[in-house]
Structures are given as structure tokens and as C-alpha cells.
N, C-alpha and C positions, 0 to 999 in steps of 0.2 A: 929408650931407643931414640936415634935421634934422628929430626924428619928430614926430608930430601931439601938442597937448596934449592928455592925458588928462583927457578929463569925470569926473566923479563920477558913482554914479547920481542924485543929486538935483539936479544941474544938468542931466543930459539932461533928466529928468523936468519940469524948467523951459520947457525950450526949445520953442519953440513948432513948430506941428507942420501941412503943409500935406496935406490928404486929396487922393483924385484929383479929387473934383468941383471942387474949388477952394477947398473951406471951410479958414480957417485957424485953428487950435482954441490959444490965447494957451499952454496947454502941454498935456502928455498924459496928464493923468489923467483916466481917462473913469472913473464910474458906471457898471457895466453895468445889464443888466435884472434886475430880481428881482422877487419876490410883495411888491406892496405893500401886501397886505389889511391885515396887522397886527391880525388877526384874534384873538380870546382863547375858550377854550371858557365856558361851555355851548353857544352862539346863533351864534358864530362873526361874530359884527355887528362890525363896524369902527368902532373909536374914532376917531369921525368926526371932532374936535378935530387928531387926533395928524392922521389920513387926507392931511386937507385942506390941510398943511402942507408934508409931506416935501418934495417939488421947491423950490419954496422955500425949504426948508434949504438942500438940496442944491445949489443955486445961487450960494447963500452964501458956500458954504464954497471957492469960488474953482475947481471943477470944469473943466477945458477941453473936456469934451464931458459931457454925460447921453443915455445911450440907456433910455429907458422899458420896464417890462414894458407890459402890456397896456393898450392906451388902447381904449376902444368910440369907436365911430365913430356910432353911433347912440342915443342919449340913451327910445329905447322897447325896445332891447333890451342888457340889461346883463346881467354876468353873475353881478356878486352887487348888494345894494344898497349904496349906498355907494363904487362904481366911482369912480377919479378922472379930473378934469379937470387939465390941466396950461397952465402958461405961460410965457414965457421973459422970467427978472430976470436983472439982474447982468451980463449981456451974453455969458450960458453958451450955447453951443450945445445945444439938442435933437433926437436924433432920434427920432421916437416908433415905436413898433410898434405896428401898427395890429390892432384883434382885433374880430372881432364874433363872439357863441355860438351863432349859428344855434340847428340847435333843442334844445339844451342851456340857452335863457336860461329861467333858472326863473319862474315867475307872481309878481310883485311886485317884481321884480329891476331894472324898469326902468319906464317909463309907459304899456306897451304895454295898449294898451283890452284889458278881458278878452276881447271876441270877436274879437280880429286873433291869428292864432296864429303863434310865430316862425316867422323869414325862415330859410328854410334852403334847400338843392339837393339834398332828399332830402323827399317825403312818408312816407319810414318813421319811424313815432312812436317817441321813445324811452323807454323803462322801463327805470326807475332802482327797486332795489330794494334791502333790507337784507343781501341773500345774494349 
């Protein structure tokens, strides 16, 4: 009997990969999710240049799957400024993870009118403090 040819690991890593729903990812290197802020002290504000890009790179670079950190689902409540939008180039599969801050979305975070107060499933207000 004769035994099976031994892969590499860069040829399994090649070969392309069927999920249970039926998506077929051309091989299996996925992105996972991480903090996109890309944030720098004092202000912690997101170099909106670099921000705007990442997936797009990430696409690029021949990825068989990208799973996103945090996507908002609502464009008036964000949960820093600067949150991103994604889209699908290159023919990469995305799965995104969906986030909304409830009532953690800070005031100027998103386009929420100052008298609409966030959406959340708790009217206990939270206080965020230095201690």
C-alpha cells in the first residue's frame, strides 16, 4: 500500500479551504480580529490616513479569509471617532463582527444629535471616572 504524499506546511496553507456554510476561502490564511484604532497618545485620535486603508491592504495581500474587530452598525453611535467602514476588494472573503457601544458611545463619537441619548438596554447612566 502506498502511503499518502506528505504536504508541506505552505502547501496545506495553499490549499483552499470549504467552511460549513459553504463559503470557499481560495486558501487559509485568515486575519483575525484585532484593535484597529491605531491610536498614538496624547489624544488617542486615529490616523485617519493609515485608519482608512487597513482592509484594503489587507485584501491585497491575498488573505483567504479577514474576520474584522469591531464594525458599528450605526454611523450616530460610534465608539471612538474615527470608527471604520470596510469593503470587500481582491475577491477576499469578509466576516465582519458586528458592535454597537450602547451606552458607553461617548458624545462626539458618532453624529448622534446632542439631545438623542445612546441606545442601550439599561437606563442606568454610566460614570466613567479618573479612580
Amino acid at each position: 500500500m502506498e502511503s499518502p504524499k506528505k504536504l508541506t506546511p505552505t502547501q496545506i496553507l495553499a490549499q483552499p479551504l470549504t467552511l460549513p456554510c459553504g463559503l470557499v476561502l481560495p486558501n487559509r490564511l485568515v486575519n483575525c480580529p484585532m484593535q484597529e484604532t491605531l491610536a498614538s497618545e496624547p489624544f488617542f485620535d486615529p490616523p485617519i490616513k493609515k485608519f482608512k486603508n487597513i482592509y484594503g491592504e489587507r485584501a491585497a495581500s491575498k488573505y483567504g479569509l479577514i474576520i474584522t474587530g469591531q464594525v458599528q452598525i450605526d454611523i450616530r453611535l460610534l465608539s471612538i471617532a474615527g470608527d471604520s467602514e470596510i469593503s470587500r476588494e481582491h475577491g477576499t472573503s469578509t466576516i465582519m463582527q458586528l458592535a454597537q457601544p450602547g451606552r458607553t458611545c461617548p458624545a462626539g463619537a458618532g453624529i448622534r444629535p446632542a439631545d438623542m441619548a445612546p441606545l442601550c438596554p439599561s437606563s442606568v447612566p454610566v460614570h466613567l471616572s479618573d479612580s
